[in-house]
C-alpha positions as CSV (number, residue, x, y, z in Angstrom):
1,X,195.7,-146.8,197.1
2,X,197.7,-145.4,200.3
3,X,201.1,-145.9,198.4
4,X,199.9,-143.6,195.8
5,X,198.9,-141.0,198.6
6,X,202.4,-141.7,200.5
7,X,204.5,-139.9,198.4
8,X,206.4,-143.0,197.4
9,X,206.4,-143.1,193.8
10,X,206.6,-140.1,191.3
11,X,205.6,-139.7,187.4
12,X,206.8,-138.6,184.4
13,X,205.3,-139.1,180.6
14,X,207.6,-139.5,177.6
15,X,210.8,-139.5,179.7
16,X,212.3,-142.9,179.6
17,X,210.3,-144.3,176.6
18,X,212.6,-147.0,175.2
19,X,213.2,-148.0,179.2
20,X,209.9,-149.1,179.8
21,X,210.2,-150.7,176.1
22,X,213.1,-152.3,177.1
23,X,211.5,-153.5,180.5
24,X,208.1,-154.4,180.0
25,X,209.0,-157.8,178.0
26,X,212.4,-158.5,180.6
27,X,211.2,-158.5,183.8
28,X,209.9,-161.6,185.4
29,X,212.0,-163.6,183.3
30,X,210.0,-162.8,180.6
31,X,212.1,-163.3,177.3
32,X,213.0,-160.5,175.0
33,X,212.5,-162.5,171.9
34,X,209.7,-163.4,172.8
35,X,207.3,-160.9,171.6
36,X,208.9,-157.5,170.7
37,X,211.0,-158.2,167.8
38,X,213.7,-155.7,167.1
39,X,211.4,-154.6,163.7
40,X,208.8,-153.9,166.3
41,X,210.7,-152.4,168.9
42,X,212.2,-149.9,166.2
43,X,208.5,-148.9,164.9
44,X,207.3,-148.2,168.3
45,X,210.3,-145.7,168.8
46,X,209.5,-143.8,165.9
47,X,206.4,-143.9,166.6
48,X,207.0,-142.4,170.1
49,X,209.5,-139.9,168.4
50,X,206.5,-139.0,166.7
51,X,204.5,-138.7,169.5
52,X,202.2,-141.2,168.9
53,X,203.6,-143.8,171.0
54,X,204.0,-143.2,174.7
55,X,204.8,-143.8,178.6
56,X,203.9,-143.3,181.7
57,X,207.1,-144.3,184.1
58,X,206.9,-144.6,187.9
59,X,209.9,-144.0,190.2
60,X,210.4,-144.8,193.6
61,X,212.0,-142.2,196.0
62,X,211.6,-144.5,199.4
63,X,214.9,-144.3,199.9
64,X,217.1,-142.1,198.0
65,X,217.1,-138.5,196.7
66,X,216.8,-139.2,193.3
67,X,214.1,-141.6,191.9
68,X,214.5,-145.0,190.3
69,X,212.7,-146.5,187.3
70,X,210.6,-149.0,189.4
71,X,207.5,-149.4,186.7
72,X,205.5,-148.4,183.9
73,X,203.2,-148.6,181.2
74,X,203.0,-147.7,177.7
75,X,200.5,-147.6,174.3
76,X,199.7,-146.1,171.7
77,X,196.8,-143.1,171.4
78,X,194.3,-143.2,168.7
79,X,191.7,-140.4,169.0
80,X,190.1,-141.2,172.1
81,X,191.4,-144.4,172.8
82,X,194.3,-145.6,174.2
83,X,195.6,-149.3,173.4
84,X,198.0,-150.1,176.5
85,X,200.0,-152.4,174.8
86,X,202.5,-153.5,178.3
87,X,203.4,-152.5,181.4
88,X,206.1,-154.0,184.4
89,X,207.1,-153.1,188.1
90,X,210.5,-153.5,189.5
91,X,208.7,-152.4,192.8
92,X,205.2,-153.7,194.0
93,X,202.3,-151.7,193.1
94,X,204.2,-149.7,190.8
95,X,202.4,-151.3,187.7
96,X,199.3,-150.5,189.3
97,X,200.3,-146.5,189.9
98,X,200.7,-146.4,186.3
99,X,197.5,-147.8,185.5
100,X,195.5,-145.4,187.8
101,X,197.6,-142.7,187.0
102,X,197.2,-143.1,183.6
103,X,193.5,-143.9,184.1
104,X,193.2,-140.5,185.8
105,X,194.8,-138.9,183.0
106,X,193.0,-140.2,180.3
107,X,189.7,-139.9,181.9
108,X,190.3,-136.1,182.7
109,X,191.3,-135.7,178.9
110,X,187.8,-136.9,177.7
111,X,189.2,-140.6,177.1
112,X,186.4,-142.7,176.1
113,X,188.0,-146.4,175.7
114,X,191.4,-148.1,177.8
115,X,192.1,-151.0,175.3
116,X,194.0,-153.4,178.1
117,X,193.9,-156.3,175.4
118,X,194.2,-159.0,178.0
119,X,191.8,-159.1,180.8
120,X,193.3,-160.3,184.0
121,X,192.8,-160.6,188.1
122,X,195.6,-157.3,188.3
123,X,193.0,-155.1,186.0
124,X,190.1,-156.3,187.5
125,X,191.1,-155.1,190.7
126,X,191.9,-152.1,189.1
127,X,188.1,-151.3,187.6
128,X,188.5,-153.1,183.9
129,X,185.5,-154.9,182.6
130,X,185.4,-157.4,179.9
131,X,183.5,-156.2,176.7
132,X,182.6,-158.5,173.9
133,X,184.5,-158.2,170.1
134,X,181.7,-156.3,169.0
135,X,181.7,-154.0,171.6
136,X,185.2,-152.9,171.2
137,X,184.9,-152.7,167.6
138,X,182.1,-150.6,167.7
139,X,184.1,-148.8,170.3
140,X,187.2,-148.8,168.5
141,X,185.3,-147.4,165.1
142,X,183.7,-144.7,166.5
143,X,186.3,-143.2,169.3
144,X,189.2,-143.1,166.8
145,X,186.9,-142.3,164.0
146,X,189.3,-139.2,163.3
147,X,191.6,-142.4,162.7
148,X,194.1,-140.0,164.4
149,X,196.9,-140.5,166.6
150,X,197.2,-138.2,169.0
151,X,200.1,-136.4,170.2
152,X,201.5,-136.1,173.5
153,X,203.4,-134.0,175.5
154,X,206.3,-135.0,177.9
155,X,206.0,-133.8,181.1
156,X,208.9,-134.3,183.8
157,X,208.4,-136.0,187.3
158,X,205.0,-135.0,189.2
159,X,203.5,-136.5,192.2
160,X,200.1,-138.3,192.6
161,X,198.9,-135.0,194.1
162,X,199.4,-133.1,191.2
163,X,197.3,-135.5,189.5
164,X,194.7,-134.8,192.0
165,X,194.7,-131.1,191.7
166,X,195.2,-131.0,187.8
167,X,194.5,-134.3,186.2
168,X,194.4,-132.5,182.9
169,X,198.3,-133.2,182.6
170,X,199.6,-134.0,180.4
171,X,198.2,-132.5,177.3
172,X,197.6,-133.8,173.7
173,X,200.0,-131.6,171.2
174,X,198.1,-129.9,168.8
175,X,198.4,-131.8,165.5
């Protein structure tokens, strides 16, 4: 993906949590109401505040000195699985940065299932195949067997190439 390699858009995890909340079900006209209830957006904070919950944001520097929000993603981490529950770009390919970005990550952190819930052209482009129910409950049973959620980190802005040279960021917190 050249945009990824450009420069354009930078990272950060766990930095503007309840942003990408607030986006994922607003943009594209997409109603509020319409899925994340209050009750739920409220459980999913403290959940993040726990460190269960999290994001990956992606800002665009094209054409100022400091970043924008322009996309993101953000799930929940159960052992080795993570269960992307939305994402949204303000910018083009910016829901697709986090996607690979977090791919990168997870696979680099001995990751063994993406749950992407909804399969689509977007993700299939991306590398996501469709498994049966039984597959990803078999999955699901024994890659969060510890029936753990893991904690992570925050980590402040880094670039695609940092990724590249360290994918191992960033880290699970030590329960």
């Amino acid at each position: 993906m050249r945009k990824l390699r450009s420069g354009q858009f930078y990272f950060s995890f766990n930095q503007s949590f309840d942003r990408v909340l607030y986006h994922c079900p607003t943009v594209g006209g997409r109603q509020r109401e319409a899925w994340l209830m209050p009750r739920l957006a409220k459980e999913l904070q403290a959940l993040h505040e726990e460190g269960s919950a999290c994001s990956l944001e992606v800002y665009d520097a094209t054409d100022c000195s400091i970043p924008e929000l322009c996309g993101g993603v953000y799930g929940l981490s159960i052992g080795q699985v993570f269960c992307a529950e939305s994402m949204f770009y303000l910018t083009p390919d910016a829901s697709k940065a986090a996607i690979v970005a977090l791919v990168s990550i997870l696979r680099d952190s001995d990751y063994q299932l993406l749950d992407i819930q909804t399969p689509s052209v977007h993700m299939t482009n991306l590398g996501a195949t469709l498994i049966s129910r039984g597959e990803l409950q078999r999955g699901l049973e024994r890659y969060s067997r510890r029936n753990e959620l893991a904690k992570w980190e925050s980590r402040d802005f880094f670039t695609w190439s940092d990724l590249a040279l360290d994918c191992k960021l960033p880290k699970p917190r030590q329960p």
